[in-house]
MARDRENPA-644109 format. One record per atom (N, C-alpha, C): residue number from 1; residue in one letter; chain; atom name; x, y, z. Coordinates in steps of 0.1 Angstrom, whole numbers, plus 2048, in hexadecimal, padded with zeros to 3 digits. Example, Ala and Ser with C-alpha at 12.3 -4.5 7.8 and 13.67 -1.06 7.14 Angstrom:
BEGIN
PT num residuo cadena atomo   X   Y   Z
PT   1       A      A     N 884 7C7 84E
PT   1       A      A    CA 87B 7D3 84E
PT   1       A      A     C 884 7DF 84E
PT   2       S      A     N 880 7EA 847
PT   2       S      A    CA 889 7F5 847
PT   2       S      A     C 881 800 84F
This chain:
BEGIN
PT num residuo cadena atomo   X   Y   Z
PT   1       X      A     N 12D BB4 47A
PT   1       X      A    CA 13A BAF 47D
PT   1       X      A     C 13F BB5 48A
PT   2       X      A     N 142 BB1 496
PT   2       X      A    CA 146 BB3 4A1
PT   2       X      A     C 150 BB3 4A0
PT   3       X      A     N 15A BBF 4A7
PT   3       X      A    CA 168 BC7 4A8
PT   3       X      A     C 16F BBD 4B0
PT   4       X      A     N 17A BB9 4AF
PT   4       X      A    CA 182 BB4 4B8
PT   4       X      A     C 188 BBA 4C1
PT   5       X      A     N 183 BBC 4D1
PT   5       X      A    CA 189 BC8 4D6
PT   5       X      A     C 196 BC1 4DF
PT   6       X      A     N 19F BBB 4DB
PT   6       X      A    CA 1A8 BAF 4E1
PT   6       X      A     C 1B4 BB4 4D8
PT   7       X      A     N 1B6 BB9 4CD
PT   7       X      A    CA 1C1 BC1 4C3
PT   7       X      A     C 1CA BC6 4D1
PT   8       X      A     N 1D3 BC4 4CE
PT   8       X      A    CA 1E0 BCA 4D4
PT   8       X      A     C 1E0 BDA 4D0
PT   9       X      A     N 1E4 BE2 4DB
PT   9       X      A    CA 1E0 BF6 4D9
PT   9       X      A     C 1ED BF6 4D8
PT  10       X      A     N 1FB BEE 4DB
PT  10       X      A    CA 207 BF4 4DD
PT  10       X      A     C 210 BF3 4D2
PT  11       X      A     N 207 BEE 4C9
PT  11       X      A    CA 212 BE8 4BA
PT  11       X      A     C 219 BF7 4B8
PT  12       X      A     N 226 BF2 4AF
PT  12       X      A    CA 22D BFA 4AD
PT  12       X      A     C 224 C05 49E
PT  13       X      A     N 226 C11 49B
PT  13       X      A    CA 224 C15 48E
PT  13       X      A     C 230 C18 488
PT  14       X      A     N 22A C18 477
PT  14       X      A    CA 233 C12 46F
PT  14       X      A     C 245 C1E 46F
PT  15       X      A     N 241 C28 476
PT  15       X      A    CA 24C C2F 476
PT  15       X      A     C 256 C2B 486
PT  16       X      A     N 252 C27 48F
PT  16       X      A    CA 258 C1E 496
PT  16       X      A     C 25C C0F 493
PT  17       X      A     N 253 C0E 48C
PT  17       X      A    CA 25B BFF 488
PT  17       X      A     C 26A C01 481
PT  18       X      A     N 262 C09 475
PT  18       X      A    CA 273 C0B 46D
PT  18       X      A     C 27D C11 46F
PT  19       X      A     N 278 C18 47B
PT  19       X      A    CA 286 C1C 483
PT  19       X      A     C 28C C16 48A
PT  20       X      A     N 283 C0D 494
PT  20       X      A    CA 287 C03 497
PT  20       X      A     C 292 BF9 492
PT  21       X      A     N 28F BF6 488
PT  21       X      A    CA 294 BF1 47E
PT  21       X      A     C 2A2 BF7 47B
PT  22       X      A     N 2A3 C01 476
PT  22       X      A    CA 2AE C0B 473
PT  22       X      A     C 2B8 C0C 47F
PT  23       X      A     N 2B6 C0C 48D
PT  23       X      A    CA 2B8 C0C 497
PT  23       X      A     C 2BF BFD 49C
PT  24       X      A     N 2B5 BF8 498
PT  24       X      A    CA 2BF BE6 49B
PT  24       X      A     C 2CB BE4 493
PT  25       X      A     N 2C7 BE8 484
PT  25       X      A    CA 2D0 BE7 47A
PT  25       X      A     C 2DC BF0 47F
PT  26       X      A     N 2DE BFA 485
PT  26       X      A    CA 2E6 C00 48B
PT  26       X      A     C 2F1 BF9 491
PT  27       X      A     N 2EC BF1 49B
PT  27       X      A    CA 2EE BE6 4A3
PT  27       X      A     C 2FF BE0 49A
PT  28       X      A     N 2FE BDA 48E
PT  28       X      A    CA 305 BD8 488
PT  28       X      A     C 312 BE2 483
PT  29       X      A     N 312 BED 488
PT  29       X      A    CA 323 BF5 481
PT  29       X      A     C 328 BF4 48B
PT  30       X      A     N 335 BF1 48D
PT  30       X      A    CA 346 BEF 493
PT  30       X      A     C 348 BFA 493
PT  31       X      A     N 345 C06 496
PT  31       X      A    CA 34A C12 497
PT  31       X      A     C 34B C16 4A7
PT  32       X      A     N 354 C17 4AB
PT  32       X      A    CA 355 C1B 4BA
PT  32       X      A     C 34A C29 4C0
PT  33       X      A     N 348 C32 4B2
PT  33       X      A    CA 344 C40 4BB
PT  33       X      A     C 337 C3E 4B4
PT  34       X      A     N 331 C3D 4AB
PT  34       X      A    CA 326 C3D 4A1
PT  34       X      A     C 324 C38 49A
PT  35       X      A     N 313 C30 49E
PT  35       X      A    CA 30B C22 499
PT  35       X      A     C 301 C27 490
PT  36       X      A     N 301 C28 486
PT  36       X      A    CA 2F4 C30 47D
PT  36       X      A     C 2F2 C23 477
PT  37       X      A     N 2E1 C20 477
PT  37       X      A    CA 2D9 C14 46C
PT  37       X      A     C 2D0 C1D 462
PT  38       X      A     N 2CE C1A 458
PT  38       X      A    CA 2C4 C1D 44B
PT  38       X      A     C 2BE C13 44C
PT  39       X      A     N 2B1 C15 447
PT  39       X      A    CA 2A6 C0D 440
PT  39       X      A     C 29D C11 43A
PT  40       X      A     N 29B C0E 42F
PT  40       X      A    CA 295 C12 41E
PT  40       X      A     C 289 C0A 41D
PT  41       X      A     N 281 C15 41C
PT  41       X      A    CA 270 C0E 41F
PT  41       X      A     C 267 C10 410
PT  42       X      A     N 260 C0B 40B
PT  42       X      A    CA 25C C0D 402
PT  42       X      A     C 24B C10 400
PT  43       X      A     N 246 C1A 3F6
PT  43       X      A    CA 23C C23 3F8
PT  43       X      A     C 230 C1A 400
PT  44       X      A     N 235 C0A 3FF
PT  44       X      A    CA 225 C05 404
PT  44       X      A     C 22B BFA 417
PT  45       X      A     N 238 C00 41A
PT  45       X      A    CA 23A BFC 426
PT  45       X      A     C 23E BED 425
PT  46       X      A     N 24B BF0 41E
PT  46       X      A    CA 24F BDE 41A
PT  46       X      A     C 25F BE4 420
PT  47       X      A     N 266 BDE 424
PT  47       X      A    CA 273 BDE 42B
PT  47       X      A     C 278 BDC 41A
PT  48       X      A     N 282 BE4 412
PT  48       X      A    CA 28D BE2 40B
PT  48       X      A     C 295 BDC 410
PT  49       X      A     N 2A3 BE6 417
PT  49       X      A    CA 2AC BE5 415
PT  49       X      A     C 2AC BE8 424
PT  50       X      A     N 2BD BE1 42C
PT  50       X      A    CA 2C2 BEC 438
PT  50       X      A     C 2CE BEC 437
PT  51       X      A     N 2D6 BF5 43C
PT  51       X      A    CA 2E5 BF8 43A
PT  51       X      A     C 2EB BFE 446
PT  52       X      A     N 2F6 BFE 44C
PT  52       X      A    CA 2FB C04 455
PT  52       X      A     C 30B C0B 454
PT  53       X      A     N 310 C14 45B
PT  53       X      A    CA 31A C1A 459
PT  53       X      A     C 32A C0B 45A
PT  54       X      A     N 330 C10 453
PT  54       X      A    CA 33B C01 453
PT  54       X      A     C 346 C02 44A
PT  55       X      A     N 34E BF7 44C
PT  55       X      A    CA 35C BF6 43E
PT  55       X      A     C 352 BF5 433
PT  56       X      A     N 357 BF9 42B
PT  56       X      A    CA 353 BEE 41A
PT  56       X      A     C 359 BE1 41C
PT  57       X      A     N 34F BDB 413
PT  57       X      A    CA 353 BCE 40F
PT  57       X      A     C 361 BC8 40C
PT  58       X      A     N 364 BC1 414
PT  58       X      A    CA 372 BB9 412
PT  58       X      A     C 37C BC1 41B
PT  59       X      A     N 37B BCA 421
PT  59       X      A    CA 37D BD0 429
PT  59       X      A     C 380 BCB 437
PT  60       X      A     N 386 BC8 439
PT  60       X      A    CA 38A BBD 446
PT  60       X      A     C 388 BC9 454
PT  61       X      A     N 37A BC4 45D
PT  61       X      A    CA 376 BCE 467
PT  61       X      A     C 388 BD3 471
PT  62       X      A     N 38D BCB 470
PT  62       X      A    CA 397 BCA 47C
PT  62       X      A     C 3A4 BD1 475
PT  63       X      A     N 3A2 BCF 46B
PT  63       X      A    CA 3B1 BD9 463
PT  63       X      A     C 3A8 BE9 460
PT  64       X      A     N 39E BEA 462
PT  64       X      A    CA 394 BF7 460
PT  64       X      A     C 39B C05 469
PT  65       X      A     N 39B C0D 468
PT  65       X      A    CA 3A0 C1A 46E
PT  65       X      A     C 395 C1F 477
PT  66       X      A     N 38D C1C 481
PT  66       X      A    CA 383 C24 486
PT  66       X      A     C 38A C30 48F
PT  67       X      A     N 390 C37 492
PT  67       X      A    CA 398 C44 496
PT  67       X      A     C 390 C4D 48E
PT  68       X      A     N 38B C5B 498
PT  68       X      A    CA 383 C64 494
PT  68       X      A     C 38C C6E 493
PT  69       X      A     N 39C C6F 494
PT  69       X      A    CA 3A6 C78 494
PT  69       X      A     C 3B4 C78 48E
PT  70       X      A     N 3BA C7A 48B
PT  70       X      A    CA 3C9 C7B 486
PT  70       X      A     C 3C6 C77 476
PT  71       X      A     N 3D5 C73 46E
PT  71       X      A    CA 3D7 C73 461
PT  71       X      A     C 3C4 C70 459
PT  72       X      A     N 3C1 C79 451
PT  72       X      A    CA 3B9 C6F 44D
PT  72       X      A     C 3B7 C61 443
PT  73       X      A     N 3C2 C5B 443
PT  73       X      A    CA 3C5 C4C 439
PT  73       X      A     C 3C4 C48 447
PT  74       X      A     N 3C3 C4A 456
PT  74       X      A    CA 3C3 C43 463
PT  74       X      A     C 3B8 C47 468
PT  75       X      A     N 3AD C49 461
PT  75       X      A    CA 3A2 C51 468
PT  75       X      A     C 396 C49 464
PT  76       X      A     N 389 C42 46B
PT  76       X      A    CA 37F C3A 463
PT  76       X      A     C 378 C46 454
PT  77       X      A     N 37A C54 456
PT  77       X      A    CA 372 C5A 44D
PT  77       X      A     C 37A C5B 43D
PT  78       X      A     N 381 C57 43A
PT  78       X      A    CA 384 C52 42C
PT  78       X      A     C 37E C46 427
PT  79       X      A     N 37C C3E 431
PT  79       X      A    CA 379 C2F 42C
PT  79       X      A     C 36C C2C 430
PT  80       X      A     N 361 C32 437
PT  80       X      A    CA 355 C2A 43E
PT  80       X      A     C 34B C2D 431
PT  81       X      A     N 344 C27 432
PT  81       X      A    CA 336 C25 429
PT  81       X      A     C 327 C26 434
PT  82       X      A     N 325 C30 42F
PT  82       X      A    CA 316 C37 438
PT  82       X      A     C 30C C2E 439
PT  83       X      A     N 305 C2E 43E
PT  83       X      A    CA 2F6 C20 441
PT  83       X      A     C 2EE C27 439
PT  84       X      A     N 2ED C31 434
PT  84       X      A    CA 2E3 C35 426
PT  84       X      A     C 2E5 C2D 41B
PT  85       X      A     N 2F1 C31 417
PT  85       X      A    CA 2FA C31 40C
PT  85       X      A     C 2F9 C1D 40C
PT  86       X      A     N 300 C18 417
PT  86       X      A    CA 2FD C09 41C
PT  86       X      A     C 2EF C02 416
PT  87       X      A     N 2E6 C0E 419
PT  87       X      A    CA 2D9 C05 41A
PT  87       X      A     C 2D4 C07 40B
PT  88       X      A     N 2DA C12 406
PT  88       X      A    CA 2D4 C0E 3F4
PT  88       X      A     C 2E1 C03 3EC
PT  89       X      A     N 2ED C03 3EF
PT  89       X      A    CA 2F5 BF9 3E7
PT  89       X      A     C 2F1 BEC 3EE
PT  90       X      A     N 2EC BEC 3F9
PT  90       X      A    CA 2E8 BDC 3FB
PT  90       X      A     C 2DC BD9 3F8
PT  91       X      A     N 2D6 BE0 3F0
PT  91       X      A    CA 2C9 BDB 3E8
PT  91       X      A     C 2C7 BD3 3DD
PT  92       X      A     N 2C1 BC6 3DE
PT  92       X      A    CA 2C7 BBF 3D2
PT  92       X      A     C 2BB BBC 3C9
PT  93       X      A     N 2B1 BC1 3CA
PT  93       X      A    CA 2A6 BC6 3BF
PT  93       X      A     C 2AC BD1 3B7
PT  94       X      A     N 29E BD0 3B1
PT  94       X      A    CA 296 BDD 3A4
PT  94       X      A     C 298 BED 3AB
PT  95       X      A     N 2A3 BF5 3AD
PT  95       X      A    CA 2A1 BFE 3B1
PT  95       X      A     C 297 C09 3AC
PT  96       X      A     N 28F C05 3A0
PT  96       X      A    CA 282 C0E 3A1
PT  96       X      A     C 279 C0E 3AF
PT  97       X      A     N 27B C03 3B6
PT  97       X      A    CA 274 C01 3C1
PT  97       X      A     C 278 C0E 3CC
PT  98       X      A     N 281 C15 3C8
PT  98       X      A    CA 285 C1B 3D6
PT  98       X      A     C 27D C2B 3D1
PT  99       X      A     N 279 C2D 3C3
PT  99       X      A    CA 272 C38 3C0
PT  99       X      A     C 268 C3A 3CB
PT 100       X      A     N 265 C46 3D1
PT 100       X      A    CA 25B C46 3DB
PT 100       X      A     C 261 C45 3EB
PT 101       X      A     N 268 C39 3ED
PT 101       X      A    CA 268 C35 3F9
PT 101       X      A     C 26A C3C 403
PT 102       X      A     N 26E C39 40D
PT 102       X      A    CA 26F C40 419
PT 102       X      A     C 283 C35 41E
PT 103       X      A     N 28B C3E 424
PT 103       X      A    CA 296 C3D 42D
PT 103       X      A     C 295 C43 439
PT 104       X      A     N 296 C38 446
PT 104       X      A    CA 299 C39 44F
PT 104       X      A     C 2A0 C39 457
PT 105       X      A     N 2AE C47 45D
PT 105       X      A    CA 2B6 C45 45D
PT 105       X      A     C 2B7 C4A 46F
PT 106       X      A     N 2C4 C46 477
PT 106       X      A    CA 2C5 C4C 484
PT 106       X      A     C 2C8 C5B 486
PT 107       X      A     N 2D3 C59 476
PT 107       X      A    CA 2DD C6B 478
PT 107       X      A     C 2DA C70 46B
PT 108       X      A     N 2D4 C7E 46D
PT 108       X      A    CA 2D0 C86 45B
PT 108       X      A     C 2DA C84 452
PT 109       X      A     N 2DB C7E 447
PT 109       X      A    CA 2E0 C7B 43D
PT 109       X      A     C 2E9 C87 43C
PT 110       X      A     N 2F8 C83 436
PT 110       X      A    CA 2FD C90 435
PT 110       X      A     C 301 C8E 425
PT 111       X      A     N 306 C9A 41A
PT 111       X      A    CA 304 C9A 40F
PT 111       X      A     C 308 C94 405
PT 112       X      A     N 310 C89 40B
PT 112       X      A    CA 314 C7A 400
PT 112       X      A     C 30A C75 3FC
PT 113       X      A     N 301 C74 409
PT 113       X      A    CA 2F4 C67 40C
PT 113       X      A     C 2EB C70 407
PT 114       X      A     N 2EC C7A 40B
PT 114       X      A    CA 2DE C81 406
PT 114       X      A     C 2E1 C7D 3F4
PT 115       X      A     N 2EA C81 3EF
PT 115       X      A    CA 2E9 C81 3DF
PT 115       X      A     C 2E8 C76 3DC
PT 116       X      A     N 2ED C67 3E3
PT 116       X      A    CA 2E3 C5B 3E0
PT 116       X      A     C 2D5 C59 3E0
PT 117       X      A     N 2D4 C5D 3ED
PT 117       X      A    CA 2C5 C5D 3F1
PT 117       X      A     C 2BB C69 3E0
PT 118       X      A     N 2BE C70 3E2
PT 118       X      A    CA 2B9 C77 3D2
PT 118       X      A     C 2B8 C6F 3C9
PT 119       X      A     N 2C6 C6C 3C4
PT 119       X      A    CA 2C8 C63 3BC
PT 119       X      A     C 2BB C56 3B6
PT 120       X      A     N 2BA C4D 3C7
PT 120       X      A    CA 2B5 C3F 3C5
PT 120       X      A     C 2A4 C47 3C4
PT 121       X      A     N 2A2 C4C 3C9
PT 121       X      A    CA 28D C50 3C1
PT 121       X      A     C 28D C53 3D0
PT 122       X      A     N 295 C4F 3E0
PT 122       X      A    CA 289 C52 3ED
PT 122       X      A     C 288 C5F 3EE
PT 123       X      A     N 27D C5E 3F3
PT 123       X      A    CA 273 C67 3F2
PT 123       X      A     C 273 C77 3FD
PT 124       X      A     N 274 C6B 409
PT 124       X      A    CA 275 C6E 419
PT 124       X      A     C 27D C65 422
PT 125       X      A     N 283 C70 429
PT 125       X      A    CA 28D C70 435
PT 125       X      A     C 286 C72 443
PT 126       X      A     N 288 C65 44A
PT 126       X      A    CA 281 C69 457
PT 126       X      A     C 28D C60 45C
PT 127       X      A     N 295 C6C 46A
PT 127       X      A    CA 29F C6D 475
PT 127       X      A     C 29E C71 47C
PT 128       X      A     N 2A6 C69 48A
PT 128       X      A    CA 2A5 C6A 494
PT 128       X      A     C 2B1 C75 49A
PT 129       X      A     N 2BC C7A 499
PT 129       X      A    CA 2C2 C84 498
PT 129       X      A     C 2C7 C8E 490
PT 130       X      A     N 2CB C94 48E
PT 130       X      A    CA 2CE CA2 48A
PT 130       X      A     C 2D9 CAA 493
PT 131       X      A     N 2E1 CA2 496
PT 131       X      A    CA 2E8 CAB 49B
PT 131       X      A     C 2F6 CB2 492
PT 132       X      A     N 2F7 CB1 48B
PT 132       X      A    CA 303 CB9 483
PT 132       X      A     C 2FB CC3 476
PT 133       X      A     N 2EC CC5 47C
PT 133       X      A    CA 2E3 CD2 477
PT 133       X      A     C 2EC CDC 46E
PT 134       X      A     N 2F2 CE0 479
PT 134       X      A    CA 2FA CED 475
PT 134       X      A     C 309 CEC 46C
PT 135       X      A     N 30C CDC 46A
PT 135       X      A    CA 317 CDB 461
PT 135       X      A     C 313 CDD 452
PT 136       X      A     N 31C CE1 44B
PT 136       X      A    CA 31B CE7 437
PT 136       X      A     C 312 CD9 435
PT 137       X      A     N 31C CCC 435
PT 137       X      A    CA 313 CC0 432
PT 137       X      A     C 305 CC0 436
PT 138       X      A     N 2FE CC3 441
PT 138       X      A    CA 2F6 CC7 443
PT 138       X      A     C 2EE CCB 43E
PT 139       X      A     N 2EE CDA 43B
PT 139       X      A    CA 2E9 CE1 436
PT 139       X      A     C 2EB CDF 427
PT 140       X      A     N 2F4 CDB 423
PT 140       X      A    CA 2F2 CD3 416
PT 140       X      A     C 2E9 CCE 40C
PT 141       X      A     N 2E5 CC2 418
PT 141       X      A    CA 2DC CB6 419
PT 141       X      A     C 2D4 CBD 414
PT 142       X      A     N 2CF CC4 41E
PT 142       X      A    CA 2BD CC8 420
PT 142       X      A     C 2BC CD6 416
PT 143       X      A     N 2C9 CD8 410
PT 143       X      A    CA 2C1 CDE 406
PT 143       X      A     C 2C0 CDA 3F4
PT 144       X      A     N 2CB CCB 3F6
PT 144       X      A    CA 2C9 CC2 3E9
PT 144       X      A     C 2B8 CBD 3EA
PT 145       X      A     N 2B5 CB8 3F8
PT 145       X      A    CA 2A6 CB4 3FB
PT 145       X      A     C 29F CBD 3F7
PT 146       X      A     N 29B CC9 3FD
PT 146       X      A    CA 291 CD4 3FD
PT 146       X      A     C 295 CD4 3EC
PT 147       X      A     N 29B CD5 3E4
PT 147       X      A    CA 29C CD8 3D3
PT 147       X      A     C 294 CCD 3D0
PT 148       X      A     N 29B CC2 3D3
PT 148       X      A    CA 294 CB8 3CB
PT 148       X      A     C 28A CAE 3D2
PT 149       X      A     N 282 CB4 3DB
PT 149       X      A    CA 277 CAE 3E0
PT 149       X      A     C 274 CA3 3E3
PT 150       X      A     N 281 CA4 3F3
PT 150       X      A    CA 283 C98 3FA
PT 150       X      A     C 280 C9A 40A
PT 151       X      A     N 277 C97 40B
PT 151       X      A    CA 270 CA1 41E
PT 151       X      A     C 275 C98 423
PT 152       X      A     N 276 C9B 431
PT 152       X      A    CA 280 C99 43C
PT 152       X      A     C 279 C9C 447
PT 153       X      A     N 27A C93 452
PT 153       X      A    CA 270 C96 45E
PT 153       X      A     C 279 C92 466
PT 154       X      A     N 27A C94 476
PT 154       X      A    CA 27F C89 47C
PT 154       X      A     C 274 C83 484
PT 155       X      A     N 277 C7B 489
PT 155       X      A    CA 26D C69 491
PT 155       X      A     C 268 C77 49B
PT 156       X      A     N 259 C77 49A
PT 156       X      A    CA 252 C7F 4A4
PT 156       X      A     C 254 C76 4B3
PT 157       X      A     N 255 C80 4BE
PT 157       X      A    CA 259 C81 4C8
PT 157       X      A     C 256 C73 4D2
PT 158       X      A     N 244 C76 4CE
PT 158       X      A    CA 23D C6A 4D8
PT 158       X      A     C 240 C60 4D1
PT 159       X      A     N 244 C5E 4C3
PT 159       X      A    CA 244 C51 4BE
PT 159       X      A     C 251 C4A 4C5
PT 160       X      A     N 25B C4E 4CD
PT 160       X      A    CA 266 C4C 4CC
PT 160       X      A     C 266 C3C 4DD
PT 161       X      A     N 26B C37 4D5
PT 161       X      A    CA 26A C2B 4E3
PT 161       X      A     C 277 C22 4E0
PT 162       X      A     N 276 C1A 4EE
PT 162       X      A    CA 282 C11 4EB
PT 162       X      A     C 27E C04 4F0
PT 163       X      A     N 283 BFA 4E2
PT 163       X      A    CA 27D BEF 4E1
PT 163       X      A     C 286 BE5 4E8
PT 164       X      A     N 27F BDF 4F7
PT 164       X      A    CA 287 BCF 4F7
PT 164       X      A     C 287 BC5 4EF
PT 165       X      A     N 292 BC1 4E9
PT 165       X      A    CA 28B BB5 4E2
PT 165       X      A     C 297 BA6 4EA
PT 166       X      A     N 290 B98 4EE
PT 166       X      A    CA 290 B90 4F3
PT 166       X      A     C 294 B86 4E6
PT 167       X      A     N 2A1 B81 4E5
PT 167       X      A    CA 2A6 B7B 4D9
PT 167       X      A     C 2A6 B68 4E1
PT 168       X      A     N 296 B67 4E6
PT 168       X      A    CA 293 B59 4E7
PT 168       X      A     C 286 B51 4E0
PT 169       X      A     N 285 B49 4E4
PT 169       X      A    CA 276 B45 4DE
PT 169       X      A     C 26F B43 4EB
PT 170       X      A     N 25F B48 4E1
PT 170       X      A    CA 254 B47 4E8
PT 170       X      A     C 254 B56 4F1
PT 171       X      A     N 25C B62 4F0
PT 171       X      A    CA 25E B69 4FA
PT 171       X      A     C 25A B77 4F1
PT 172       X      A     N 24F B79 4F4
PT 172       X      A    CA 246 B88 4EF
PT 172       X      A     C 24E B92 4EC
PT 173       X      A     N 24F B9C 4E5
PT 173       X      A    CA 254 BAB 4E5
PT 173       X      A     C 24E BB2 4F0
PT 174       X      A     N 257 BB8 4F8
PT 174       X      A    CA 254 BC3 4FE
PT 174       X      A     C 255 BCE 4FB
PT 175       X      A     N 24E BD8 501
PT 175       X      A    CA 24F BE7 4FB
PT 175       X      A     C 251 BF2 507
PT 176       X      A     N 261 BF8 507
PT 176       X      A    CA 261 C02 510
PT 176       X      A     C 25F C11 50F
PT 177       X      A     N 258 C15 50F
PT 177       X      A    CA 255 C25 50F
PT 177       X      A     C 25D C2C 514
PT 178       X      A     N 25F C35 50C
PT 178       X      A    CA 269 C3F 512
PT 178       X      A     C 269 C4B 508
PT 179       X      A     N 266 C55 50D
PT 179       X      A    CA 26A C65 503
PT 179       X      A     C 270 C6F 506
């Protein structure tokens, strides 16, 4: 049997895709300062669930408090719902399914999400930042994970790219590199 040597070299792999993914999903939160997407992959690379940071439901976006400062009943952090957290309540399967899986998120889970994340069975956490490392939540997280044997990587370096995508027909995906 003769190799097809005409295969496309540039396809995405599967941990760019679902970041990708996570990343689009982002796309969707109203939040003026910070867009975080989840996406819940499952042990054999099936898209679950995605969720993004937001009001809750019935929650009218425009009566929402996004203010990162003053009273907190006037502040978005009493009322927002995390894209982790998002992305397992909007799952409308068999959550045995999520035993195993993988979450793919932009910002390291901090220890609400993390204790969901425990909770639902995933397994592993692969993110694209870390920047609030050094906060308690933080350090929280990663040590409810490290107990209960939930690894955590973030998106290796080279993998990291930024995807055009062209919302016409007939018009290819392009792929821009960048690290």
């Amino acid at each position: 049997m003769e190799k097809n040597s005409k295969k496309r070299k540039d396809y995405l792999n599967w941990d760019e895709y679902f970041m990708s993914i996570a990343k689009l999903t982002a796309g969707r939160s109203k939040d003026p300062n910070t867009q975080v997407g989840a996406c819940i992959v499952s042990s054999d690379n099936r898209v679950l669930s995605t969720g993004y940071n937001g009001a809750p439901n019935h929650f009218h976006d425009d009566q929402f408090p996004w203010d990162r400062e003053g009273n907190p009943l006037e502040t978005k952090y009493m009322f927002v719902c995390h894209a982790e957290a998002n992305a397992i309540d909007n799952y409308r399967g068999y959550k045995k399914e999520f035993e195993g899986a993988r979450i793919y998120v932009d910002l390291f889970p901090c220890n609400e999400c993390a204790k969901r994340i425990i909770q639902s069975g995933i397994k592993e956490v692969i993110y694209l930042s870390d920047k609030y490392q050094d906060s308690d939540s933080t350090k929280a997280s990663k040590l409810m994970f490290d107990t209960c044997g939930v690894t955590y990587r973030p998106l290796e370096k080279e993998h990291q790219k930024i995807l055009k995508i062209t919302l016409k027909p007939d018009v290819g995906v392009e792929y821009e590199k960048e690290i």
